[in-house]
N, C-alpha and C positions, 0 to 999 in steps of 0.2 A: 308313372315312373317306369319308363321300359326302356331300361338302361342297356340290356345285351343287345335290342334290336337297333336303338339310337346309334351304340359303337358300330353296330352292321353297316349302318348306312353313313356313319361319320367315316368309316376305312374305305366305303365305294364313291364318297361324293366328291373328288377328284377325277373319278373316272366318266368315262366317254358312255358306259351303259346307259340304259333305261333302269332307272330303279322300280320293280313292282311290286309294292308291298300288300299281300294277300291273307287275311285273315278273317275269321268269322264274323258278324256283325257284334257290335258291342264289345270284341276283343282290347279297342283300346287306338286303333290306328290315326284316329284325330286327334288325341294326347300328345301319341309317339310324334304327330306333324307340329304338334305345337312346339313342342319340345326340340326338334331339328330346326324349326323357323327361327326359333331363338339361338340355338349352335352356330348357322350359317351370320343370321345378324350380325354377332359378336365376333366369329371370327375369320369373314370372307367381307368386311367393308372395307371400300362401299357396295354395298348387294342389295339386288333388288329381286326380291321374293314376290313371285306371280304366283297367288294363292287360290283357287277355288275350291270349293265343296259341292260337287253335283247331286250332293240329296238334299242341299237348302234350298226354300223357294227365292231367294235372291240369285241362285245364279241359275237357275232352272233353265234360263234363257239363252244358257252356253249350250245345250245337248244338242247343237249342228254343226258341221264340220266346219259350215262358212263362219257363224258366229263365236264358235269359238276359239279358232286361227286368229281370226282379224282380232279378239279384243286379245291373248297372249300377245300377238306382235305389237298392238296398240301399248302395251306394258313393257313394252323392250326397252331399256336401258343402254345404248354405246357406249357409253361411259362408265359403267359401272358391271358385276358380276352378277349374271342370271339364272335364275333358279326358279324352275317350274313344280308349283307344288299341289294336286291334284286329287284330292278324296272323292271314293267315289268314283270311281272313271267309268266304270260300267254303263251310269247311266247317261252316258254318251255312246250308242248304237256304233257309228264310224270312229271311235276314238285310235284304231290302231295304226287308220291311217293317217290321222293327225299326227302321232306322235314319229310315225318313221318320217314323217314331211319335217318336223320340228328337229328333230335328233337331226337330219342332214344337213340342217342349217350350221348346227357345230358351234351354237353361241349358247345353245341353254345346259345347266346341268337339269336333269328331266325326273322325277320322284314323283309316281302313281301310287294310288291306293285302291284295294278291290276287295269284297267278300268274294269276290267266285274266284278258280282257277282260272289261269291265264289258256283260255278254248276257242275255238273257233271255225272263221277261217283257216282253210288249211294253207293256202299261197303266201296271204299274211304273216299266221304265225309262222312257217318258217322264214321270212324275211325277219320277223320278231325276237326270233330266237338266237340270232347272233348279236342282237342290239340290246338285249333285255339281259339283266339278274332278277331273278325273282326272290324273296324273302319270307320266308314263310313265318306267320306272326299267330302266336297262341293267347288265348286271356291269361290270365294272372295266372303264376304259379303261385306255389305258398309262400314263400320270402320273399314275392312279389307285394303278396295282397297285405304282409305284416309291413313290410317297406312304406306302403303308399296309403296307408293310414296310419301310420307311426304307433305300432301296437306297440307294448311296452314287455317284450319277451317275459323278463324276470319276473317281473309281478303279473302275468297272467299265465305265464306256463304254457311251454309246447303243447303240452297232451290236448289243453283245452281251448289252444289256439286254430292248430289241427280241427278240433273238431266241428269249432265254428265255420271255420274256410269249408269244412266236406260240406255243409249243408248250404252255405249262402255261392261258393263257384269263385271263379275269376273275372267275373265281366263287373268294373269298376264303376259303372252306371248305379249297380242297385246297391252297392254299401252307403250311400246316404237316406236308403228307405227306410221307417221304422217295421213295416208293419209287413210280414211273409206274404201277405194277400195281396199288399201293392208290387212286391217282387213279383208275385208269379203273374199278374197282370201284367206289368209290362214287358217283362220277356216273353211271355204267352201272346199276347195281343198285337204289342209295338216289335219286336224284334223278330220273333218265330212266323207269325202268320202274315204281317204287314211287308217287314222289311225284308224277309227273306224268301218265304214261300208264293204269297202274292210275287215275287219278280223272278222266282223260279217257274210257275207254272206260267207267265208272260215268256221270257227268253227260250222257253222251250215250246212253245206254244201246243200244252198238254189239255187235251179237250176233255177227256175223259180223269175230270178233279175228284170225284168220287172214290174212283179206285187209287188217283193218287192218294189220296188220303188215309185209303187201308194202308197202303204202303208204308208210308209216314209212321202209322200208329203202329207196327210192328216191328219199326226198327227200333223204336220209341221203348216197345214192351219187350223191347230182346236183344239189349246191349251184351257185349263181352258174349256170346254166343255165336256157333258157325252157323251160317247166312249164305242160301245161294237165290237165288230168283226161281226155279225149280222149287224150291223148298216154300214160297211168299207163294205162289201162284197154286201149288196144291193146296197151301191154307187157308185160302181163300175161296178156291174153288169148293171143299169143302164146306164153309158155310154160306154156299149157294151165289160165290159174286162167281160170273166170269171173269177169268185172268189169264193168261200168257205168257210165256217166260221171257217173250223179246220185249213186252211191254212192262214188263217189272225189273227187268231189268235198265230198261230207259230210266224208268222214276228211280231208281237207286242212283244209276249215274248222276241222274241230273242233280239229286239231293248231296251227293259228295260234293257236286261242283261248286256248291254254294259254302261248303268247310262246317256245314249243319254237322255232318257223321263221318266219321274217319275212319279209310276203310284200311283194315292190315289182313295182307297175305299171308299164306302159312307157308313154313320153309322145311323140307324136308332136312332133317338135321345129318344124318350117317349120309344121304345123297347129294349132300349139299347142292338142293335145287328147290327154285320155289314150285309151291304145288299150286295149280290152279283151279283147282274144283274148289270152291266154299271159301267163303273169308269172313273175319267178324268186323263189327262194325262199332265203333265207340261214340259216342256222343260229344264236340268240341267245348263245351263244358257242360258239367253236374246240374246247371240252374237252368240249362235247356232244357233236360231229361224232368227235373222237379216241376218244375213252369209248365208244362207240358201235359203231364201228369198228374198237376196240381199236390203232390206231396212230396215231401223229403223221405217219405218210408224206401228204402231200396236193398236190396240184401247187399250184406257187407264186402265180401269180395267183388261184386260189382262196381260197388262205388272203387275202394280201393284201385283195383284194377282198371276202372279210367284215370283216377288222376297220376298211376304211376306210369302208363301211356303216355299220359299227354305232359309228362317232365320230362321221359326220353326223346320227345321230339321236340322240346324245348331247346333240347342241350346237345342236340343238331345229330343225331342219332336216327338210323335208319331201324324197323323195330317192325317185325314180323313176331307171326307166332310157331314156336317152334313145333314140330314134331317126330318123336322118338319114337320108332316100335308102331304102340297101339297109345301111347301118353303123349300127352300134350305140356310144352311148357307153357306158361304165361307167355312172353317176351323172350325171346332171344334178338337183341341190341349190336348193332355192329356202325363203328366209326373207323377211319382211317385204317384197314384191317384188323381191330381190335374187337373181341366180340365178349358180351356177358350174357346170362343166362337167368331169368328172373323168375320165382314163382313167388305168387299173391295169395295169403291165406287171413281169413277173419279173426283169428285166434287161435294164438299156439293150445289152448287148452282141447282142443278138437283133434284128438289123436292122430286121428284114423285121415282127415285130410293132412293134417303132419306129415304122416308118415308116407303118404304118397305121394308127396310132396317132393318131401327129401328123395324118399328113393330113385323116382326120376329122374331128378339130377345126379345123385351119383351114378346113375346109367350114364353120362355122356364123360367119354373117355378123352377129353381134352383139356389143356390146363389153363383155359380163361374163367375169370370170374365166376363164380355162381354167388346168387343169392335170393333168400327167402325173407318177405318182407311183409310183416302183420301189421295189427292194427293194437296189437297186445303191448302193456306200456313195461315190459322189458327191455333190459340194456340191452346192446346189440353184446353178439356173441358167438363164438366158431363153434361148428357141431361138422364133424369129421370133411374141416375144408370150407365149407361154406355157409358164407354170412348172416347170420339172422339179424334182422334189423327191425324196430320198429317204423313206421311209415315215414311219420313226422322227422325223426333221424337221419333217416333216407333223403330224405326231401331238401333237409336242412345240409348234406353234403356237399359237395362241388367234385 
């Protein structure tokens, strides 16, 4: 049930773009097509929906640019409304130039689907980039994942619906698992190493898999932390791998490109300018990082602090991390000129990060939102201005 993205694409599919919808593997993006295949059915008939999936082995036999023109145009409809619908496009090597071939045709509405960023070619994508919207698509949020298994709020309580979602994530594949050990196998084995690293370290053609892999395992062990290639490359060298800062920083890149780790800038806040030295890097869900790591143990503002990320980029929010002075905010959030300012703390009972908390934010002398948001099961409430909120609360807002 990915209702805000389905509206995304129900407001664009009148129009003349390329829809590309881009999200992490297991996010959900084959639902979301199900889910539009039945929108457009019901109400663009008579329509004829040309459907692939290029990670099935039935259509495997599309990934060339001859064979998979000829059998879309072979599905053409005159007589009826067309719509190309496309999972998976990646694994089609030429597909960019198929689809600027198709869009000129001017008869298809056109809707891709990708784990990677839309990269490449550079002649391409700027021909791409007037013809494409891209979407960017997250796993479940919380009133996602209570939505799409019909939790029953009242009789099981936020606090401890919350705290189910922190340990099992947003990727809707593994809530019909019973058992922790088949989740983190299959996110481990089937989605992290098969689906996305295996075709990351192919499209980039990374010879040197070993130290991709230190790489990997340190972004892995050092979430909500500042992160430069400099900084992986001396920690490595340290224990004896050789590294380099243009090759660690390739395997970072390449691993953003996949929406495995999400990487936020830090924005000088009094200069209003972003800083470009060091950036932290967040994990695209919590059951990556557990799968991975093979446990749910993780310190608490960590976790917190991914999943309050990855709700502000849900809710279309640009989301840097701030910095003050010599302090750092969590989040500073900005939409349509409108900016908030967030810090993430494990529990109000912990003074002393309380209070540095707070303080921070009363350092910044402007009058957008602030707010401070625990994991502590108190009612939300103002302390000189700004919001203290429980997570779950937070989450549960609009």
């Amino acid at each position: 049930m990915k209702i805000q993205y389905l509206n995304q694409l129900i407001d664009l599919a009148e129009t003349d773009d390329i829809k590309y919808i881009c999200g992490v593997e297991g996010s959900g993006k084959t639902i979301l097509f199900d889910e539009l295949e039945s929108y457009i059915t019901e109400v663009y008939a008579p329509a004829n929906v040309i459907r692939l999936n290029l990670n099935q082995e039935e259509d495997a036999k599309y990934h060339t640019q001859l064979k998979f023109e000829k059998y879309i145009e072979s599905r053409y409809k005159s007589e009826e409304n067309n719509f190309i619908l496309v999972d998976n496009i990646e694994k089609y090597p030429d597909f960019k130039k198929s689809l600027l071939k198709l869009h000129a045709k001017k008869v298809y509405k056109i809707f891709v689907s990708s784990p990677f960023l839309l990269k490449g070619d550079k002649d391409l994508d700027v021909l791409l980039e007037k013809r494409v919207k891209v979407i960017k698509m997250y796993p479940f949020g919380f009133n996602e994942y209570i939505n799409y298994q019909n939790l029953d709020v009242e009789k099981m309580g936020t606090a401890n619906l919350f705290k189910a979602y922190s340990r099992v994530g947003g990727l809707p594949d593994v809530y019909g698992m019973k058992s922790i050990d088949q989740r983190f196998f299959y996110v481990r084995e089937e989605l992290i190493f098969k689906k996305i690293i295996d075709v990351v370290l192919k499209r980039n053609k990374i010879r040197n898999r070993d130290m991709f892999y230190d790489v990997l395992d340190y972004l892995m062990n050092h979430t909500n932390e500042l992160i430069s290639a400099y900084g992986i490359a001396k920690y490595l060298n340290g224990k004896g791998i050789t590294a380099d800062n243009k090759t660690v920083s390739k395997f970072i890149d390449a691993i953003v490109e996949s929406n495995l780790f999400i990487e936020v800038q830090r924005y000088e806040i009094r200069e209003e300018k972003y800083l470009s030295k060091d950036c932290k890097y967040y994990v695209a869900d919590l059951m990556y990082n557990y799968a991975y790591r093979n446990t749910t143990e993780i310190d608490d503002e960590k976790m917190l602090s991914n999943i309050v990320l990855l709700e502000l980029l849900r809710r279309g929010k640009e989301v840097n991390v701030g910095k003050l002075y010599k302090k750092e905010i969590d989040f500073m959030s900005m939409m349509n000129g409108e900016k908030e300012y967030i810090q993430v703390i494990g529990n109000l009972s912990d003074t002393t990060r309380f209070n540095d908390a707070i303080s921070t934010l009363l350092q910044i002398k402007d009058n957008y939102p602030k707010y401070l948001i625990t994991n502590s099961s108190s009612k939300s409430f103002d302390y000189y201005g700004i919001k203290i909120m429980n997570i779950a609360d937070w989450l549960e807002a609009k």
